[in-house]
C-alpha positions in Angstrom: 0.0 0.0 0.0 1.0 3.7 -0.6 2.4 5.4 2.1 0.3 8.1 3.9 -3.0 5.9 2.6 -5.8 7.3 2.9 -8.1 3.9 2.7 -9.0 1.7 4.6 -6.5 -1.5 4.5 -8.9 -3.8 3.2 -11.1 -1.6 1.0 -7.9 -0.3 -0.9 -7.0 -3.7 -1.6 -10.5 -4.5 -3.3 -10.0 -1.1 -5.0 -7.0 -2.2 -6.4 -7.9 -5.0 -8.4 -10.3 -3.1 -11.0 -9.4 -0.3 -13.4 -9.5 3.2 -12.9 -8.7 5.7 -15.4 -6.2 8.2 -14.6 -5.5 10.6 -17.4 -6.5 11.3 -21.0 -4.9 9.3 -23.7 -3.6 12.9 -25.4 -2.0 14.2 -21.6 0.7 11.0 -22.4 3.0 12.4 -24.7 5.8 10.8 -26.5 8.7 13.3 -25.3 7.9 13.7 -21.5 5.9 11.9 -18.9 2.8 12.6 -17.1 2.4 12.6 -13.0 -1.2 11.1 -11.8 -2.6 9.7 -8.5 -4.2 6.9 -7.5 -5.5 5.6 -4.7 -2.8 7.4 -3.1 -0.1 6.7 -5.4 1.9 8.4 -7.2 2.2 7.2 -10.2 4.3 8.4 -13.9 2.8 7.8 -17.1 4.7 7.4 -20.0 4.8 5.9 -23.8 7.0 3.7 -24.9 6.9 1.8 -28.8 4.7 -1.0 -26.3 2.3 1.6 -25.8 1.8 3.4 -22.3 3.8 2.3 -19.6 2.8 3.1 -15.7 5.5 3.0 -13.1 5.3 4.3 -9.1 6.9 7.6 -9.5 10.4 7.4 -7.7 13.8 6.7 -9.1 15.0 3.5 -7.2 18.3 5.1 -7.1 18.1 8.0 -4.8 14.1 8.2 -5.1 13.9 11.4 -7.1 10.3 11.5 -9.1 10.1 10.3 -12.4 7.6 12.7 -13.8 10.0 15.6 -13.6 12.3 14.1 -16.4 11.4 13.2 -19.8 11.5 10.2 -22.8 14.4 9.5 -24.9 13.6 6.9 -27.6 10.8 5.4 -25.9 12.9 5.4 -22.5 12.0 7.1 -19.3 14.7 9.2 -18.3 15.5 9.8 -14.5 16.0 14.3 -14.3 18.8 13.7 -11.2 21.3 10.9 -12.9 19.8 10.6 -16.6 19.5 6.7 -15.6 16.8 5.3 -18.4 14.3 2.9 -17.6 12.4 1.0 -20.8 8.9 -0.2 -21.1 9.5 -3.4 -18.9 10.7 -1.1 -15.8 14.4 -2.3 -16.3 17.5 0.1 -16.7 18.7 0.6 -20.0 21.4 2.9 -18.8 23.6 4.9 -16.2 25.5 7.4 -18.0 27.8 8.3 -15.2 29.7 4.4 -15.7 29.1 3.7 -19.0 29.2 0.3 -20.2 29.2 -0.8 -16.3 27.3 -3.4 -15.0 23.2 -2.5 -14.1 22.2 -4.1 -10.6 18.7 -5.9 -11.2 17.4 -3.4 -8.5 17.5 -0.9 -10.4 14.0 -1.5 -11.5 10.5 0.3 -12.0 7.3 -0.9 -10.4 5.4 -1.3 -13.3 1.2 -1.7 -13.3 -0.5 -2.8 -16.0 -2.5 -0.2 -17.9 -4.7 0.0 -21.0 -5.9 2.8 -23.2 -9.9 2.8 -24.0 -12.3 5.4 -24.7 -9.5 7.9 -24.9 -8.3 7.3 -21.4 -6.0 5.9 -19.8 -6.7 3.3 -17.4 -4.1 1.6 -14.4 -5.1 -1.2 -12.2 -2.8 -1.6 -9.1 -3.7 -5.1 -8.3 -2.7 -6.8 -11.4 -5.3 -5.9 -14.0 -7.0 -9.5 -13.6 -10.6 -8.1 -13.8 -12.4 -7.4 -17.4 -12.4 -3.5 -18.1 -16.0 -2.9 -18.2 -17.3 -1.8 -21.6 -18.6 1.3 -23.3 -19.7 0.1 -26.9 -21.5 3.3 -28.0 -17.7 4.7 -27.9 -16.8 3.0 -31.4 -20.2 3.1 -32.9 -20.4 4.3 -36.5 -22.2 7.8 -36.6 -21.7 8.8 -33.2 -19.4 11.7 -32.2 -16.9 10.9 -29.7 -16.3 13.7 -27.0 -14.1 13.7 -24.1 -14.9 17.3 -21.7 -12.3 18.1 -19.7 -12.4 16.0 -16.2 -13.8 17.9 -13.1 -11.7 16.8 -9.5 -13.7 16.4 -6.7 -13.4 17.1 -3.2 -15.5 13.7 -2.4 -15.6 9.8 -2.4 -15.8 8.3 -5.7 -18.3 6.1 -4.1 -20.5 9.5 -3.4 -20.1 11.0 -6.9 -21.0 7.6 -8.5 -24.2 7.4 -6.3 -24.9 11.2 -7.1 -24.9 10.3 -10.8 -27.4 7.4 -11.1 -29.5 9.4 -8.4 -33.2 10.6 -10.5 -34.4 11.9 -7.8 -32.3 14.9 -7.8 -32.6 16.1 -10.7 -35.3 18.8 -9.8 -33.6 20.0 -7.0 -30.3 20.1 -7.9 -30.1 20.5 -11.9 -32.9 23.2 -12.2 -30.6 25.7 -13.5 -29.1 23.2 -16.3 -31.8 21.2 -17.6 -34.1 20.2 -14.6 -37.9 21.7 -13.4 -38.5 21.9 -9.9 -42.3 21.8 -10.6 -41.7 17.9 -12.3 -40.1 16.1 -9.3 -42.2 13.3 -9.3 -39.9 9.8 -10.0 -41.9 7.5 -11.9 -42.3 3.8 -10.8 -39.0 2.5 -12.7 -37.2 -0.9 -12.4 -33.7 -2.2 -11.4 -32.4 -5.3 -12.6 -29.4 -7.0 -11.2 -26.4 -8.2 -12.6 -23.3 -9.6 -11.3 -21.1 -6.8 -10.2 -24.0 -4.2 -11.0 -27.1 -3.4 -12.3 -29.4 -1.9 -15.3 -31.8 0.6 -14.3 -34.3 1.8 -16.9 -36.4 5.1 -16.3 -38.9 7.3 -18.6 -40.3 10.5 -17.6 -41.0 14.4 -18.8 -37.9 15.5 -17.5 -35.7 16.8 -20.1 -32.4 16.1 -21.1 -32.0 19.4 -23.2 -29.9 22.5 -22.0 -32.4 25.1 -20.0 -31.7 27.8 -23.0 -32.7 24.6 -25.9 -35.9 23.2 -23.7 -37.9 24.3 -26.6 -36.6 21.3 -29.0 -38.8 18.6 -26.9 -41.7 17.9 -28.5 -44.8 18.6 -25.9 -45.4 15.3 -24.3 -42.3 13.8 -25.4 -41.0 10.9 -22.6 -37.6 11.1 -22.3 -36.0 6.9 -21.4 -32.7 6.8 -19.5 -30.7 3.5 -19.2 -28.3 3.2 -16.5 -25.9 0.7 -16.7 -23.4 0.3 -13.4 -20.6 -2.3 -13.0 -18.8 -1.5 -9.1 -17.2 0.1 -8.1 -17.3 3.7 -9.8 -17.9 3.0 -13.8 -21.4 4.1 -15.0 -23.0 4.2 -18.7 -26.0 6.6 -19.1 -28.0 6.5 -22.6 -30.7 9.0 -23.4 -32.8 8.6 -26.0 -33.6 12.4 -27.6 -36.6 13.2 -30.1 -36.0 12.1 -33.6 -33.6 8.9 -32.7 -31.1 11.2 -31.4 -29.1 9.0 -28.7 -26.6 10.2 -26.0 -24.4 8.2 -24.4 -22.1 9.6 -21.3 -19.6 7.7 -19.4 -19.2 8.2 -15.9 -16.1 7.3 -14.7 -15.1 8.2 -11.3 -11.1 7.5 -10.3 -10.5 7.6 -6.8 -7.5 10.2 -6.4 -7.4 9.9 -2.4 -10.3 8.4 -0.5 -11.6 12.7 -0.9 -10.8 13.3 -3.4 -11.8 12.2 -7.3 -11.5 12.9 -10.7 -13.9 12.7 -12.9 -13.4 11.5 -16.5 -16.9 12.1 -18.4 -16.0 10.4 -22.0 -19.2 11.6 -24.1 -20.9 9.9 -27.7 -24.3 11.6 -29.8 -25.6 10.4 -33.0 -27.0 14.3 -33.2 -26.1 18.1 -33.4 -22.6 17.1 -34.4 -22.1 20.4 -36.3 -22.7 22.2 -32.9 -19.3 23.7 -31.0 -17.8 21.2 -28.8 -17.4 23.8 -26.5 -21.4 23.8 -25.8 -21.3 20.3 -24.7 -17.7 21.5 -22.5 -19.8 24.2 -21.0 -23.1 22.2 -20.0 -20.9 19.1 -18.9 -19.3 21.2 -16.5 -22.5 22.9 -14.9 -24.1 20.2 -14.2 -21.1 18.3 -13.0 -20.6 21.4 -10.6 -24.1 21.7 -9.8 -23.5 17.8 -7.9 -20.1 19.0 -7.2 -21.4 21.4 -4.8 -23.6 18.7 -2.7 -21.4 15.9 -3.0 -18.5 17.6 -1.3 -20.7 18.4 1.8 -22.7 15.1 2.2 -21.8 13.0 5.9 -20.4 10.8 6.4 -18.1 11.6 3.8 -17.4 7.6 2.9 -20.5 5.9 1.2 -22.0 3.9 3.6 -21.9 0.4 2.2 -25.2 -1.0 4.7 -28.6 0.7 3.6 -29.6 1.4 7.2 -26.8 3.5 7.8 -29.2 6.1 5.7 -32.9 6.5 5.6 -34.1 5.5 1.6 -37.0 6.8 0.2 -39.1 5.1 -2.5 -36.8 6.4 -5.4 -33.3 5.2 -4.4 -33.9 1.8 -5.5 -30.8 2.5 -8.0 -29.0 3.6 -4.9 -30.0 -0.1 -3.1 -28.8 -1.9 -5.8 -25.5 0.3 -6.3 -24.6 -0.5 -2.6 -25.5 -4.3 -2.7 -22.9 -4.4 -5.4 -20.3 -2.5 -3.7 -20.8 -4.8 -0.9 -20.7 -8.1 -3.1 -17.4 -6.9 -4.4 -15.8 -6.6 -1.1 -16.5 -3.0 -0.3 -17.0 -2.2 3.9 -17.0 1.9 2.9 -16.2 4.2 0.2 
């Protein structure tokens, strides 16, 4: 485990074996490395001709970071001795002794990663479980988007309950999209899966910005599919008038046990001639409208057992998220 952790023991470990993403596939470039966190450690990104390599992000020579150096020919170079490390986490090279012999120890914790919807994703256990999967993301005739990620002073555990949570929506998104005089949640079901759940739900709540609500047909019954594999990766599709279809990742990397960021990959079969920056600018408001409830909810871990909180008729996604997190190992998060 990192040091300073801020997990507990047991639920880091259960953390560690899934993937988390941890930076956007363009932040990796191919002449200097990138610095991310997770789940307290520090980690350097860079690419190699393998692909991208992850490492913990200290020199095994006199522990200097990694992330402050940069890539020679597909090598990680250290910025205190210029010692070069390759894709496999072995040293290619000490300047200071030339041809002289390389002790084994001078080697990089590597984690396996993988590079999907245009992020980049690290497990710290060992990558054994399946990355789950987000099939609108290659579809023919869909617009792939990727706003810019939104870090949260929360539990990824609270952010990914906030998301799937319908009954907010009036309350909280009123100035984005939402009515506060249509907060009725309709009767909607859950079904179960293993490691998650599919929720479907239909109402008149619209999915358009506030200043485009006049491009919903009167009447029109907006369906929402929420797909959730534990512990924090969440697909949303909206079906919009005329076949238009939205798709939104969420995926919520826990940074610290408070803190997250947010990686919101985005696909539409519609208004792709509209500025990107439109979708940027609404992603981020309603992403800061649950920022600003999500960073004060108590306890600030999710709590795992149902009767730790009072549920009302409408959290039955909320049930079923925290009977997963529990099936996967979870006590808190």
């Amino acid at each position: 485990m990192p040091r300073h952790c801020t997990f507990d023991a047991h639920d880091w470990q259960v953390l560690s074996q899934y993937w988390h993403p941890v930076a956007f596939g363009g932040d990796v470039a191919i002449d200097r490395p990138f610095a991310a966190v997770l789940l307290d450690e520090e980690l350097v990104l860079f690419r190699s001709a393998d692909g991208v390599v992850a490492a913990r992000d200290v020199c095994p020579h006199r522990g200097a970071p990694l992330s402050l150096g940069w890539v020679e020919n597909g090598n990680l170079v250290c910025p205190y001795h210029g010692l070069q490390y390759g894709a496999d986490g072995r040293c290619k090279h000490i300047p200071s002794q030339g041809d002289g012999h390389i002790p084994d120890r001078l080697r990089l914790l590597t984690y396996p990663t993988r590079e999907a919807y245009g992020l980049i994703w690290v497990s710290l256990g060992g990558g054994h479980e399946a990355l789950p999967d987000f099939p609108a993301w290659n579809e023919a005739g869909y617009q792939q988007i990727l706003p810019p990620s939104i870090d949260i002073n929360a539990s990824a555990g609270r952010q990914t309950e906030g998301f799937i949570d319908v009954a907010h929506f009036a309350w909280i998104h009123h100035g984005s999209f939402a009515d506060r005089a249509n907060p009725v949640v309709p009767q909607y079901t859950v079904t179960r899966k293993q490691r998650g759940f599919i929720a479907e739900y239909s109402s008149t709540v619209s999915n358009f910005p506030k200043a485009l609500q006049h491009r919903a047909p009167e009447g029109f019954i907006w369906r929402r599919r929420f797909e959730v594999d534990a512990p924090f990766f969440a697909r949303l599709r909206v079906q919009f008038p005329e076949g238009g279809q939205l798709h939104i990742l969420n995926a919520a990397s826990p940074v610290s046990a408070r803190k997250t960021r947010l990686f919101v990959p985005i696909v539409r079969n519609f208004d792709q001639h509209m500025p990107l920056q439109d979708v940027y600018d609404f992603n981020l408001q309603v992403f800061e409208e649950d920022r600003a409830i999500v960073e004060r909810q108590r306890p600030e871990d999710l709590p795992i057992d149902r009767a730790a909180e009072a549920p009302i008729l409408a959290d039955r996604s909320s049930g079923a998220y925290r009977v997963a997190m529990a099936e996967i190992g979870l006590r808190q998060n």
